[in-house]
N, CA and C atoms of all chains as a GROMACS GRO file, in nm:
protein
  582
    1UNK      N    1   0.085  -0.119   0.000
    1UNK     CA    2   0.000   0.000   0.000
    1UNK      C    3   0.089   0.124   0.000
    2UNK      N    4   0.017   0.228  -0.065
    2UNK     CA    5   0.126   0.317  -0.097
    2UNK      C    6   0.001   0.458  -0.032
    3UNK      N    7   0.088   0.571  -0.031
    3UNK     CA    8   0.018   0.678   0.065
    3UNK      C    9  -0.092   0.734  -0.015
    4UNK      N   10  -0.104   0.731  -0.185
    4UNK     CA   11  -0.232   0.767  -0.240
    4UNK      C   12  -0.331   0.646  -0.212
    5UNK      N   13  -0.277   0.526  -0.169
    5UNK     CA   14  -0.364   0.469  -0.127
    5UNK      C   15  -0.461   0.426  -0.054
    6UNK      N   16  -0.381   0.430   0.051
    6UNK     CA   17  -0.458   0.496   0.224
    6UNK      C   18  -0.474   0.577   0.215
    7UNK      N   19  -0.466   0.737   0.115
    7UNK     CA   20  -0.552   0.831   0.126
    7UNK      C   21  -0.709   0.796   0.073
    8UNK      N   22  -0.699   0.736  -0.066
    8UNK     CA   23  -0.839   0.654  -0.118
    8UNK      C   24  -0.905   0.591  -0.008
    9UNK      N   25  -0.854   0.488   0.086
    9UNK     CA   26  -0.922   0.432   0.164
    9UNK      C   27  -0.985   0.508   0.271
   10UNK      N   28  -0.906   0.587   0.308
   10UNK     CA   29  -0.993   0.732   0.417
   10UNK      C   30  -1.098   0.784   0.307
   11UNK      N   31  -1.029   0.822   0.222
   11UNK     CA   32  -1.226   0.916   0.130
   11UNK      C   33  -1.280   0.814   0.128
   12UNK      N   34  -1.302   0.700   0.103
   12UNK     CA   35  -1.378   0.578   0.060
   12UNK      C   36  -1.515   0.562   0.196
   13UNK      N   37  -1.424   0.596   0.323
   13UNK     CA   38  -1.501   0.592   0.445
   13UNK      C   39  -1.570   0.694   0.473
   14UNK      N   40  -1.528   0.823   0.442
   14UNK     CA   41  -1.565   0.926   0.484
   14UNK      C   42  -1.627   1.028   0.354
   15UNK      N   43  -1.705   0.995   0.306
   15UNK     CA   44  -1.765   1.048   0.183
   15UNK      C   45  -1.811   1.213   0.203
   16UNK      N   46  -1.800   1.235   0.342
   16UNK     CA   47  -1.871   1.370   0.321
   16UNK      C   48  -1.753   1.470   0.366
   17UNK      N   49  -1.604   1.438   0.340
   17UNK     CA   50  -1.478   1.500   0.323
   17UNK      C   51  -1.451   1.489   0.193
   18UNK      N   52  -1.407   1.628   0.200
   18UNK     CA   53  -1.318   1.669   0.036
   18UNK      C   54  -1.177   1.564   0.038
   19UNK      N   55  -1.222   1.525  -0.087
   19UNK     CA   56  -1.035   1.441  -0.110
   19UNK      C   57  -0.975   1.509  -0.085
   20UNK      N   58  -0.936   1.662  -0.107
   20UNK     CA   59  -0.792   1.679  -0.091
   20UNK      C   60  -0.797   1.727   0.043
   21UNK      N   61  -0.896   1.731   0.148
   21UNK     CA   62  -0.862   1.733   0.303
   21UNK      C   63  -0.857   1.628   0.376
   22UNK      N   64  -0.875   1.477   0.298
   22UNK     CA   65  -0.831   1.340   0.341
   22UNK      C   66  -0.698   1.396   0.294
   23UNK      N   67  -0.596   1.427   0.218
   23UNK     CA   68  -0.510   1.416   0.169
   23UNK      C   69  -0.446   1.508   0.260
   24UNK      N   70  -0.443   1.615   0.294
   24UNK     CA   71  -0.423   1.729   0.424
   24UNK      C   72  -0.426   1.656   0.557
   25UNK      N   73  -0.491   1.574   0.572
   25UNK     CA   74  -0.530   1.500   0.705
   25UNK      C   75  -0.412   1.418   0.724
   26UNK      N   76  -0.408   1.318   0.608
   26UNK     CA   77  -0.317   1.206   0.643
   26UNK      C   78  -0.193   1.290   0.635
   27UNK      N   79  -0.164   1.351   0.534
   27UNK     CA   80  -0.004   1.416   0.558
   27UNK      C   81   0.021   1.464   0.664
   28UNK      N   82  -0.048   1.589   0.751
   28UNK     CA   83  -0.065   1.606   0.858
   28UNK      C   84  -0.009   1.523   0.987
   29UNK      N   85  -0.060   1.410   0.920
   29UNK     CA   86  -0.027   1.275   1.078
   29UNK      C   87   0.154   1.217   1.034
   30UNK      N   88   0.135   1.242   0.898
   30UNK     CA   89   0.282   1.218   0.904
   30UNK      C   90   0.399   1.306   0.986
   31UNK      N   91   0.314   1.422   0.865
   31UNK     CA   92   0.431   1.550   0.903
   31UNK      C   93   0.423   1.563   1.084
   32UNK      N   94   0.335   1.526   1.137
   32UNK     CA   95   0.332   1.574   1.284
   32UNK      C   96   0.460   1.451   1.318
   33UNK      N   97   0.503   1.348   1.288
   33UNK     CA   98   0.557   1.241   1.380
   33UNK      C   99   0.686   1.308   1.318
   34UNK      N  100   0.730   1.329   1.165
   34UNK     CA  101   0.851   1.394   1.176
   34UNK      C  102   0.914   1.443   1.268
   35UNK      N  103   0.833   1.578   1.279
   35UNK     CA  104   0.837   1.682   1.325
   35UNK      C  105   0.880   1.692   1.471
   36UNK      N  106   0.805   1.580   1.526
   36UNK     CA  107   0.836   1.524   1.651
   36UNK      C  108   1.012   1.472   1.648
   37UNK      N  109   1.046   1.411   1.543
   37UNK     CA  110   1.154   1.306   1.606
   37UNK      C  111   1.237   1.413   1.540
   38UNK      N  112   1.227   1.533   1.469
   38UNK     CA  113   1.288   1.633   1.466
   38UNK      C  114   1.366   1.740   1.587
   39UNK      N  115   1.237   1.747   1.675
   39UNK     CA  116   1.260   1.798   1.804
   39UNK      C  117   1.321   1.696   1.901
   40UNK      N  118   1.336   1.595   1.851
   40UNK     CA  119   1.400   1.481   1.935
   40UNK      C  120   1.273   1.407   2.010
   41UNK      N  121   1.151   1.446   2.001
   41UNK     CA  122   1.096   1.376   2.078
   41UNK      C  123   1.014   1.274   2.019
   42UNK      N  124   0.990   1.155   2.142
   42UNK     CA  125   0.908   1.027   2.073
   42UNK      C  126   0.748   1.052   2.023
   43UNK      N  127   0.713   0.907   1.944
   43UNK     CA  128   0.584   0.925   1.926
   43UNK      C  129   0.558   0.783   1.974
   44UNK      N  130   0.448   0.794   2.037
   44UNK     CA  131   0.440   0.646   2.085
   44UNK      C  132   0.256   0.617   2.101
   45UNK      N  133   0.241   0.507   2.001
   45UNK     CA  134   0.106   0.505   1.970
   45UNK      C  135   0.077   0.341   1.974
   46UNK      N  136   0.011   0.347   2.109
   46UNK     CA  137  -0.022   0.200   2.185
   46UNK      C  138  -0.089   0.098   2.048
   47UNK      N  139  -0.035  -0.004   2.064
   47UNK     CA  140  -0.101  -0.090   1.968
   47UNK      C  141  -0.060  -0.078   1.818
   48UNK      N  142  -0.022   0.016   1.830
   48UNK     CA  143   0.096   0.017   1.684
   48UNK      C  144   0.256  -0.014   1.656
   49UNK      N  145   0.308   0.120   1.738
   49UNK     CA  146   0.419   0.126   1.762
   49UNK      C  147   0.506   0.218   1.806
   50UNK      N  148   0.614   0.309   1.818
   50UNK     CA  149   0.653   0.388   1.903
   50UNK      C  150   0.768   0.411   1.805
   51UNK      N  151   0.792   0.553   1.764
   51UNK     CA  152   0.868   0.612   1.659
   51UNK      C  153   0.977   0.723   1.779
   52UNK      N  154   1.116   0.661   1.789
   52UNK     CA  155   1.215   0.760   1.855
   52UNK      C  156   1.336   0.785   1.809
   53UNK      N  157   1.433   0.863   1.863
   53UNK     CA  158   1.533   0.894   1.835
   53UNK      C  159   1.656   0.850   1.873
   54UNK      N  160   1.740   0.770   1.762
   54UNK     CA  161   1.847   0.729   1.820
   54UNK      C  162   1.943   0.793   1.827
   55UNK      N  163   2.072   0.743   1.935
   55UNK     CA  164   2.182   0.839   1.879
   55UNK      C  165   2.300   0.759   1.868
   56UNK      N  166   2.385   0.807   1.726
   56UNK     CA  167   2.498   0.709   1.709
   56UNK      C  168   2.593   0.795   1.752
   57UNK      N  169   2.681   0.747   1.805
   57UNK     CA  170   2.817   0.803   1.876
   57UNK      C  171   2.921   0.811   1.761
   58UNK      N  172   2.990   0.907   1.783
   58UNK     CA  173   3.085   0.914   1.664
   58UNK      C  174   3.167   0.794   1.686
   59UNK      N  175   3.235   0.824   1.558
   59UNK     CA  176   3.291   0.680   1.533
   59UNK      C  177   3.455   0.728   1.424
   60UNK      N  178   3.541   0.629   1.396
   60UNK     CA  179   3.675   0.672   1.307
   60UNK      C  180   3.562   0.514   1.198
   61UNK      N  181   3.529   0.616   1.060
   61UNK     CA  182   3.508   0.520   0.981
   61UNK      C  183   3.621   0.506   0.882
   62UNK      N  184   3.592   0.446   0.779
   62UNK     CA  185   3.718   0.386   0.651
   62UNK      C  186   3.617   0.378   0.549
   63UNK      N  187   3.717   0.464   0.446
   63UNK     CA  188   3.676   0.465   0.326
   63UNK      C  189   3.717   0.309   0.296
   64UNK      N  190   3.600   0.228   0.248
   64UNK     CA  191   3.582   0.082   0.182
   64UNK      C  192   3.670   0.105   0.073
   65UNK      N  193   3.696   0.181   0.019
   65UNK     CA  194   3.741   0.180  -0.106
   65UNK      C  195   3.905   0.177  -0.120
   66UNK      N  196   3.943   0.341  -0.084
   66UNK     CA  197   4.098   0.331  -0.008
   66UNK      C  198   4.123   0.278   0.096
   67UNK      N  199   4.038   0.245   0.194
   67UNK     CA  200   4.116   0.206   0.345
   67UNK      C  201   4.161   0.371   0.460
   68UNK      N  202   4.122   0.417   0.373
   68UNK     CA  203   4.138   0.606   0.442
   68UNK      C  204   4.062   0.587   0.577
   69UNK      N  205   4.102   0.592   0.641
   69UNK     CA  206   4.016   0.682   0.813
   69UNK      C  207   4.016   0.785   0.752
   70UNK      N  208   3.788   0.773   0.828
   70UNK     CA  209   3.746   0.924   0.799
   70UNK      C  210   3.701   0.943   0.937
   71UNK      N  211   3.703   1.061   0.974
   71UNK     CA  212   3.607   1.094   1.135
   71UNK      C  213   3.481   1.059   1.080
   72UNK      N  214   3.397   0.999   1.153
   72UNK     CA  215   3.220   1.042   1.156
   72UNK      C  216   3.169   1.091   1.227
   73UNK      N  217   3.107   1.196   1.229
   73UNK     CA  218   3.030   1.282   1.360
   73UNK      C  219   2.919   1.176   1.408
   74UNK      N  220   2.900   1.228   1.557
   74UNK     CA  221   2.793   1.165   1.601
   74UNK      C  222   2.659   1.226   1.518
   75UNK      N  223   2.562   1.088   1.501
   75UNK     CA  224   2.450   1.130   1.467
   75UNK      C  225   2.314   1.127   1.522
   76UNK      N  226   2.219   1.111   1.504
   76UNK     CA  227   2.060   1.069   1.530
   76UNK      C  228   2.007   1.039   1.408
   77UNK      N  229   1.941   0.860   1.426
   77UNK     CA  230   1.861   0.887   1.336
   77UNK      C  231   1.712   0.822   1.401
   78UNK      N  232   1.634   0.858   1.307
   78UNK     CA  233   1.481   0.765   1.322
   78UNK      C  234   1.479   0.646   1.367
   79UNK      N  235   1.400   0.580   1.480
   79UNK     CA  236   1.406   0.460   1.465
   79UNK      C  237   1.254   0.387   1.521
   80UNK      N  238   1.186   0.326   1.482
   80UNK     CA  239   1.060   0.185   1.494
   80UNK      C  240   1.050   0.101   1.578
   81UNK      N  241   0.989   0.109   1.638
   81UNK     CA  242   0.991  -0.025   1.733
   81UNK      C  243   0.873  -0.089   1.738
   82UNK      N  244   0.803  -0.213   1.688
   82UNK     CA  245   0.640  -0.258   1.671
   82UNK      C  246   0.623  -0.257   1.781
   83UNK      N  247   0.461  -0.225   1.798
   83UNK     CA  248   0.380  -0.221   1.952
   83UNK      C  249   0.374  -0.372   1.890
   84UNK      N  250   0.279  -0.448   2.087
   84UNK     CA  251   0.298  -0.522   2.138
   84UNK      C  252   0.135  -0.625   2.010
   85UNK      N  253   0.060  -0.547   1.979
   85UNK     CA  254  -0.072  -0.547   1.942
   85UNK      C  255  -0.055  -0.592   1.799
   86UNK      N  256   0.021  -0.508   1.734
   86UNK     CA  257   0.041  -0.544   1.616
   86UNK      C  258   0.166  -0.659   1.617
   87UNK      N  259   0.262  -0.681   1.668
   87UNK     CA  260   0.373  -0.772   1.676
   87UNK      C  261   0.299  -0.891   1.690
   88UNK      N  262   0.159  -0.941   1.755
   88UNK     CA  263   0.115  -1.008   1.795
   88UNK      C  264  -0.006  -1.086   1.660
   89UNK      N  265  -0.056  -0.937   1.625
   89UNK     CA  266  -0.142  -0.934   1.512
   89UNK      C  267  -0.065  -1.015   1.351
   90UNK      N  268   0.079  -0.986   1.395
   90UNK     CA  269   0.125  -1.030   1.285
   90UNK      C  270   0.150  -1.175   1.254
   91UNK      N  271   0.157  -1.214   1.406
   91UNK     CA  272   0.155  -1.354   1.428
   91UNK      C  273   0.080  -1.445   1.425
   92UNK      N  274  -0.082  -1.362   1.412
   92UNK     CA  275  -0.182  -1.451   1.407
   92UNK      C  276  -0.246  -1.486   1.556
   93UNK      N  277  -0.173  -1.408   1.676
   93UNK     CA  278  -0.226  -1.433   1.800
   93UNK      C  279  -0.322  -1.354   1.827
   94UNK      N  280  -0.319  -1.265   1.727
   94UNK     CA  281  -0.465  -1.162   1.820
   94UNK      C  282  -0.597  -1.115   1.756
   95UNK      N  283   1.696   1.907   2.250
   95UNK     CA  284   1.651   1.809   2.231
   95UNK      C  285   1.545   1.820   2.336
   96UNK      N  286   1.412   1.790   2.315
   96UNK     CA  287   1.255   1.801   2.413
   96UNK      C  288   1.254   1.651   2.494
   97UNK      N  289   1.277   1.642   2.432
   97UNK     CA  290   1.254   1.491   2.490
   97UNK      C  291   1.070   1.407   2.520
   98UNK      N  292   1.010   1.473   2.442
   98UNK     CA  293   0.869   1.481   2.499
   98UNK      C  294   0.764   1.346   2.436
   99UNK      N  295   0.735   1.279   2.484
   99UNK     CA  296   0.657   1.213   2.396
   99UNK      C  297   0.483   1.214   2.368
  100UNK      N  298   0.523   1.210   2.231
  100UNK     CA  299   0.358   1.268   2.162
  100UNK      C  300   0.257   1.120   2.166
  101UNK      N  301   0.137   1.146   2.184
  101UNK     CA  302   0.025   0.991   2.186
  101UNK      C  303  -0.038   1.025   2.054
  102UNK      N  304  -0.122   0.967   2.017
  102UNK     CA  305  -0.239   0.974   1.946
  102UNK      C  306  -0.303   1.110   1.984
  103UNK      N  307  -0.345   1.181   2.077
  103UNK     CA  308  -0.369   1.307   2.091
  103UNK      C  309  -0.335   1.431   2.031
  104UNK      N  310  -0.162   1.416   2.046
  104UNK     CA  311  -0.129   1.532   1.970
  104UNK      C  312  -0.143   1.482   1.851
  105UNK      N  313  -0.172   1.400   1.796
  105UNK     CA  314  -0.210   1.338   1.636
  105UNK      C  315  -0.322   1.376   1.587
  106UNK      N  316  -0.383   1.367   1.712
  106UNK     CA  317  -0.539   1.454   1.665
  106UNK      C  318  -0.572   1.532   1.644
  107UNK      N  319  -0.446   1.643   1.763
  107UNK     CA  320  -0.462   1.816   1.781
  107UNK      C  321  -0.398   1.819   1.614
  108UNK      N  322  -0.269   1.761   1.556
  108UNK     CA  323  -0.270   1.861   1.438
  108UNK      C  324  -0.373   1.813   1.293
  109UNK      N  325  -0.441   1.720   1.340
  109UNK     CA  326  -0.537   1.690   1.195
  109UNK      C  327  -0.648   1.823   1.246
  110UNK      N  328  -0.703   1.836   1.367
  110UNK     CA  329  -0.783   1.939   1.400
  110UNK      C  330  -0.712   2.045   1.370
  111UNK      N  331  -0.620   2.067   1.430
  111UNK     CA  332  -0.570   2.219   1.352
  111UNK      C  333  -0.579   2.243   1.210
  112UNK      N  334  -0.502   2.126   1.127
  112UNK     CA  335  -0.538   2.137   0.961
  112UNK      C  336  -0.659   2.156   0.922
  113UNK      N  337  -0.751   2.090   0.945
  113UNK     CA  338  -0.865   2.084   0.886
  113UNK      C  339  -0.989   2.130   0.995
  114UNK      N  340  -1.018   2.129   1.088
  114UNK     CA  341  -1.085   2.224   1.192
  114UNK      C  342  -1.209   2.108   1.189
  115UNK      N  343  -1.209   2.000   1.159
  115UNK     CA  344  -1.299   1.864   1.204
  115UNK      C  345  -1.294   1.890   1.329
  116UNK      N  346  -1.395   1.825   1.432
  116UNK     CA  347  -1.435   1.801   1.589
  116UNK      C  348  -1.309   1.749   1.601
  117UNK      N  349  -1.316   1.791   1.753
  117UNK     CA  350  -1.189   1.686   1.776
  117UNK      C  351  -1.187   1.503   1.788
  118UNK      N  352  -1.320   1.498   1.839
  118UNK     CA  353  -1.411   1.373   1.758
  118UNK      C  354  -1.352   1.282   1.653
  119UNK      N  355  -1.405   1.345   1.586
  119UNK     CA  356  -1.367   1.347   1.414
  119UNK      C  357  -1.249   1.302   1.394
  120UNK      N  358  -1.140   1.433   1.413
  120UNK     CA  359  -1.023   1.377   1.406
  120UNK      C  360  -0.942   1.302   1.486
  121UNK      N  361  -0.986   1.241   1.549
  121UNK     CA  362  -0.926   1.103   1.669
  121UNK      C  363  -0.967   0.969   1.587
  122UNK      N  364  -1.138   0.988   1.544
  122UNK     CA  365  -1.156   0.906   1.455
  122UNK      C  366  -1.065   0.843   1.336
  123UNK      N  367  -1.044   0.984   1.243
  123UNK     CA  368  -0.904   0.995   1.155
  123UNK      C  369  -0.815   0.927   1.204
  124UNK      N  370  -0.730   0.977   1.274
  124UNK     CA  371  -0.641   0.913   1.310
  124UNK      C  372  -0.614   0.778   1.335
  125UNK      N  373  -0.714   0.719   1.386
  125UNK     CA  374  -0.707   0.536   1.408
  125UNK      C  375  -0.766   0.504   1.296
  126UNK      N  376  -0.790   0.565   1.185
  126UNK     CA  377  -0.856   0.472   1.053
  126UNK      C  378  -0.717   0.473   1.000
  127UNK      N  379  -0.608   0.591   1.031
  127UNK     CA  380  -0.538   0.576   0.938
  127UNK      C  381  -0.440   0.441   0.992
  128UNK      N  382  -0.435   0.407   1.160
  128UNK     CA  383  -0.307   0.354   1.188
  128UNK      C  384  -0.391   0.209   1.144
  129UNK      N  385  -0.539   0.173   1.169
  129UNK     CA  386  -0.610   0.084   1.106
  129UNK      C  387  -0.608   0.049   0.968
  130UNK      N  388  -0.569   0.118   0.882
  130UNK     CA  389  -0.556   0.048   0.741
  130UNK      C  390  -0.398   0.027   0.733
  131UNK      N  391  -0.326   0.091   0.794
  131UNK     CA  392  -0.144   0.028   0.772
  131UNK      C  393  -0.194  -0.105   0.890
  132UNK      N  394  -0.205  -0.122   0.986
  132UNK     CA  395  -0.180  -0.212   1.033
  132UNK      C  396  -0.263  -0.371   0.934
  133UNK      N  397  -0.395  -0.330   0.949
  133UNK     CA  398  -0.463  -0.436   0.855
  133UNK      C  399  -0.352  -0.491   0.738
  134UNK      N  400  -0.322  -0.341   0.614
  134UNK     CA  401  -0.216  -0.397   0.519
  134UNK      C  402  -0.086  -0.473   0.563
  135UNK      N  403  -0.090  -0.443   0.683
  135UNK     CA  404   0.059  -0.512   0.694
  135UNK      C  405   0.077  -0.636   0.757
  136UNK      N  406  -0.065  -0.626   0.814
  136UNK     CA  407  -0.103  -0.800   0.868
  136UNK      C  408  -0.136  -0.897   0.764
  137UNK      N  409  -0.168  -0.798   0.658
  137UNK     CA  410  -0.184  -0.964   0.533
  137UNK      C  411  -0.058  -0.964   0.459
  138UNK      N  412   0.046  -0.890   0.498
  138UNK     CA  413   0.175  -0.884   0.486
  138UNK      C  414   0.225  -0.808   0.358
  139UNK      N  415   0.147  -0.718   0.319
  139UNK     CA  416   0.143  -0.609   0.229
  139UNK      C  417   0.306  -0.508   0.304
  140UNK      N  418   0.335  -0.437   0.215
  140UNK     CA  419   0.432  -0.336   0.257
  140UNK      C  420   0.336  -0.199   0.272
  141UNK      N  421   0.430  -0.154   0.380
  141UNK     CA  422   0.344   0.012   0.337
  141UNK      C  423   0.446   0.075   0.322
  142UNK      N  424   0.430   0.194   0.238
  142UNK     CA  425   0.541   0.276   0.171
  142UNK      C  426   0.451   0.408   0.133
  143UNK      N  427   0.522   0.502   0.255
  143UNK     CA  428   0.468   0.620   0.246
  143UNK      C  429   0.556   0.729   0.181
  144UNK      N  430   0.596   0.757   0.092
  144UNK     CA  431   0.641   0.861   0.034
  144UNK      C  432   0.726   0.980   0.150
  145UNK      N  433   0.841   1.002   0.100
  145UNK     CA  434   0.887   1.101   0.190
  145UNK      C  435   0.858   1.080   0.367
  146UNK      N  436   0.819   0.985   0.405
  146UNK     CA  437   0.800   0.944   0.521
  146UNK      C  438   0.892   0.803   0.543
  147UNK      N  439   0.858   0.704   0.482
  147UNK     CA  440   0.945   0.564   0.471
  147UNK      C  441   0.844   0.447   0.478
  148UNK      N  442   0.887   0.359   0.489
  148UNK     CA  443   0.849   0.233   0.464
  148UNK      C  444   0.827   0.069   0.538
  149UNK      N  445   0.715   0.081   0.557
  149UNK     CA  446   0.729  -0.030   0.647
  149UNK      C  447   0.698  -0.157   0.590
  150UNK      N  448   0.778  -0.237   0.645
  150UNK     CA  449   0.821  -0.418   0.562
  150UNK      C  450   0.814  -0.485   0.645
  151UNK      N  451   0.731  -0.632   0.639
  151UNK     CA  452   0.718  -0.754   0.697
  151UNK      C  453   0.805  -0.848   0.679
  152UNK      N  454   0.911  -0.876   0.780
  152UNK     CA  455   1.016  -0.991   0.706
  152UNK      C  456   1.002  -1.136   0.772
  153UNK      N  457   0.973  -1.204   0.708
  153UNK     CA  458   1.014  -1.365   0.796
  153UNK      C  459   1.086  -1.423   0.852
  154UNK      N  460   1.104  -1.462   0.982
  154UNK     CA  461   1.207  -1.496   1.014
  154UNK      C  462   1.203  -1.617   1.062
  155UNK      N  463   1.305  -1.712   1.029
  155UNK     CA  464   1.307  -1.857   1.024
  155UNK      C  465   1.366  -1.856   1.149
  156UNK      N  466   1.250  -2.039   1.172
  156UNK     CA  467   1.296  -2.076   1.332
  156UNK      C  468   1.427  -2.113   1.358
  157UNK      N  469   1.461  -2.100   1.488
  157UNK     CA  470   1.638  -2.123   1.537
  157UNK      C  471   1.638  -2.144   1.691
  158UNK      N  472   1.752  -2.237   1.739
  158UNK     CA  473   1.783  -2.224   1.815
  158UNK      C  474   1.808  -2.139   1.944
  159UNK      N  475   1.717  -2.102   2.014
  159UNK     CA  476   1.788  -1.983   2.129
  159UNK      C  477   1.845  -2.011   2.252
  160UNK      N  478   1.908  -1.930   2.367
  160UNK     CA  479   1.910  -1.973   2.485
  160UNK      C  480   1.934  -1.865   2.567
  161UNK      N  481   1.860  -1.935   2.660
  161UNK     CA  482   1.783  -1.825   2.764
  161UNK      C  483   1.953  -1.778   2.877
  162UNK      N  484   1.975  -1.660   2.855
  162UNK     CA  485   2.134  -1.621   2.866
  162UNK      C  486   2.176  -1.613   3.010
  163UNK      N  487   2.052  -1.650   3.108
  163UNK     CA  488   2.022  -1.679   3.236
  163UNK      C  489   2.113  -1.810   3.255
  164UNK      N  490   2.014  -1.890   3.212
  164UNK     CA  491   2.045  -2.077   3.267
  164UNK      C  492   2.116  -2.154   3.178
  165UNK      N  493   2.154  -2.108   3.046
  165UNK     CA  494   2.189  -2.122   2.945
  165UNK      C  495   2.169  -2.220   2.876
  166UNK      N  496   1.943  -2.223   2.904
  166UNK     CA  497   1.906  -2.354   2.829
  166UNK      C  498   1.864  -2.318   2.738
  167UNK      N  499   1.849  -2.444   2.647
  167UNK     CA  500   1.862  -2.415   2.477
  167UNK      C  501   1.655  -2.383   2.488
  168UNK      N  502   1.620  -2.289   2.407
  168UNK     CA  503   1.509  -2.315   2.419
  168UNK      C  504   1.460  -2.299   2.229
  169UNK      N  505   1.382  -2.330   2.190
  169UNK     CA  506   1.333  -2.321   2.010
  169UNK      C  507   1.287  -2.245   2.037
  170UNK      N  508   1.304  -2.110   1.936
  170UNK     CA  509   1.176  -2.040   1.887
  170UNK      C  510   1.152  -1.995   1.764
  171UNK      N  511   1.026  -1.985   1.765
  171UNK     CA  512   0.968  -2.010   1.642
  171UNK      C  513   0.979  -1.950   1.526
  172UNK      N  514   0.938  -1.959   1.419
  172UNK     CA  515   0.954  -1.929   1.307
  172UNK      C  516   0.828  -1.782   1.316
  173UNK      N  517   0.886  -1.670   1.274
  173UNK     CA  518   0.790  -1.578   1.319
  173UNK      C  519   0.814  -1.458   1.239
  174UNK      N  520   0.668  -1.391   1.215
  174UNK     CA  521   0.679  -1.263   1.112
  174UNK      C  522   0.730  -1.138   1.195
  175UNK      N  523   0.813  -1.032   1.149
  175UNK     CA  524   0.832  -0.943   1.218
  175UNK      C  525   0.863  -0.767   1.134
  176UNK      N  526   0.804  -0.665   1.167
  176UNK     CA  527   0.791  -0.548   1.103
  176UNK      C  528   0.890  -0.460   1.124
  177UNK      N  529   0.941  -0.417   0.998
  177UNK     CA  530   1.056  -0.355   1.012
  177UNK      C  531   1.050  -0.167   0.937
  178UNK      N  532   1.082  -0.115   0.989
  178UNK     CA  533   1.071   0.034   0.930
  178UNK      C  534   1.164   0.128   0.868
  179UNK      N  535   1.155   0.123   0.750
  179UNK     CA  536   1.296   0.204   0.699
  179UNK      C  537   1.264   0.319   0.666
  180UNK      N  538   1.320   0.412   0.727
  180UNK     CA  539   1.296   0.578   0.738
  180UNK      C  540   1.332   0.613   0.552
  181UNK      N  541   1.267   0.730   0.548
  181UNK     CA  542   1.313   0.759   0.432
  181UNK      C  543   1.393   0.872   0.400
  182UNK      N  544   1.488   0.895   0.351
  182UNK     CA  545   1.590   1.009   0.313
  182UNK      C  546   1.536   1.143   0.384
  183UNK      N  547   1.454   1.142   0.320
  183UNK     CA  548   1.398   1.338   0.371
  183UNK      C  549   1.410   1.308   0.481
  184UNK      N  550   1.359   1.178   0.617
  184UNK     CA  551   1.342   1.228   0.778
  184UNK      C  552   1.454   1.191   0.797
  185UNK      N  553   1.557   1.078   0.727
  185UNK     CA  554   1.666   1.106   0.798
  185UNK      C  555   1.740   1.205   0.804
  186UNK      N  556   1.692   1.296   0.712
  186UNK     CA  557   1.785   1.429   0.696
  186UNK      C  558   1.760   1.525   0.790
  187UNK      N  559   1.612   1.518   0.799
  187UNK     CA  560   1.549   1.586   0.898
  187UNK      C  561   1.543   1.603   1.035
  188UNK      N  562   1.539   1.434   1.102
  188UNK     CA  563   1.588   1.358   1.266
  188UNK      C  564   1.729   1.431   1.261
  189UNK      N  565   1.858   1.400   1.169
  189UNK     CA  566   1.987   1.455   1.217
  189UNK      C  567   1.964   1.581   1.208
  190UNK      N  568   1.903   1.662   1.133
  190UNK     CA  569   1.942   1.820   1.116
  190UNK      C  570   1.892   1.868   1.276
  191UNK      N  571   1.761   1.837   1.241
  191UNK     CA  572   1.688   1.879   1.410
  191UNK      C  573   1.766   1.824   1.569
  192UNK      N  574   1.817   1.781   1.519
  192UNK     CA  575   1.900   1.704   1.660
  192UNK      C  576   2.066   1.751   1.673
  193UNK      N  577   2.088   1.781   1.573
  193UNK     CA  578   2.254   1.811   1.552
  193UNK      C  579   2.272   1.949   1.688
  194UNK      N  580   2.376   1.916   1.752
  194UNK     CA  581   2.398   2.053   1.809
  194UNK      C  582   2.466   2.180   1.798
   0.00000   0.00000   0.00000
C-alpha cells in the first residue's frame, strides 16, 4: 500500500470529506511524527508502535574503497519499534 | 533536544488544527489511518509512504535460542516481524533537528 492509497481508503469511508482534506489530514499525521523526532521527541502510539530517536556516537570510519580513516560525527537517526498489538497481530495471536 | 513524547492526541490536535474537524472526528481519523497500515501489513502487504518511509514484513526462520540466564537451549519459532525504513527526507530531517 502506498500513501495515495490509504488516502483513497480514508475518502472511501468518509464520503462527506473533500479528497484533498483526506489528503491534508493524512499528511498532517505524518508530518506531525517527523516533526516530533525532529525535536527529538518520541511518538508512541499503543497498539501500533513507538517512533524515537536514536543516537549514534561518533565513530573513526574507513573509506571501503581506499582504506582512508574518515572521522564520523555523532549522529541521530529515526528509529521503529512494533507495539505489542500489532507484533502479535502479525503472528496470528490476536 | 525536548525529549517529549507525543500519543495519538497530539495526532489529533494537528489533523484538528489542519482541517478544523471536531476533535471527535479527528481522533476518529487518526485510528482509521493507523487501522488500514496495520490491517495492510497484517496480510503482509508493505506500506510505503512517500517522503516518510516504509514499512516491511520480514520472515524470520525458526532457530535455536538460549535463555542467557540458565543457558538452556530453548526453540523459537519461526515468526513474522515489522521492520521500518525511514526515508531520506526524515533522515535528513531527525539529524538536522537534533545536531547541536
Amino acid at each position: 500500500m502506498i500513501r495515495s492509497e490509504l488516502i483513497q481508503k480514508i475518502a472511501d469511508e468518509n464520503p462527506h470529506l473533500y479528497q484533498r482534506d483526506v489528503e491534508r489530514i493524512v499528511n498532517s499525521i505524518f508530518e506531525e511524527i517527523t516533526d516530533a523526532m525532529a525535536r527529538g521527541d518520541r511518538v508512541e502510539l499503543r497498539g501500533f508502535g513507538a517512533f524515537s530517536v536514536k543516537q549514534r556516537d561518533a565513530r573513526t570510519g574507513r573509506n571501503p574503497r581506499t582504506g582512508e580513516s574518515v572521522a564520523v560525527e555523532e549522529k541521530h537517526v529515526p528509529f521503529f519499534k512494533t507495539g505489542k498489538l500489532l507484533r502479535d497481530r502479525l503472528n496470528g495471536k490476536a | 533536544m525536548s525529549d517529549k513524547t507525543l500519543t495519538r492526541m497530539d495526532l489529533s490536535e494537528a489533523v484538528f488544527r489542519e482541517v478544523g474537524l471536531s476533535r471527535n472526528d479527528s481522533a476518529q481519523l487518526v485510528e482509521s489511518v493507523l487501522a488500514h497500515m496495520s490491517d495492510s501489513l497484517v496480510k503482509g502487504e508493505q506500506v510505503k509512504i512517500s517522503s516518510f518511509g516504509t514499512f516491511s514484513v520480514r520472515e524470520k526462520a525458526a532457530r535455536v535460542g538460549r535463555n542467557p540466564k540458565t543457558g538452556q537451549e530453548v526453540p523459537i519459532n519461526p515468526r513474522r516481524v515489522l521492520t521500518f525504513r525511514p526515508s531520506h527526507l526524515m533522515k535528513d530531517r531527525v539529524a538536522a533537528g537534533n545536531k547541536k
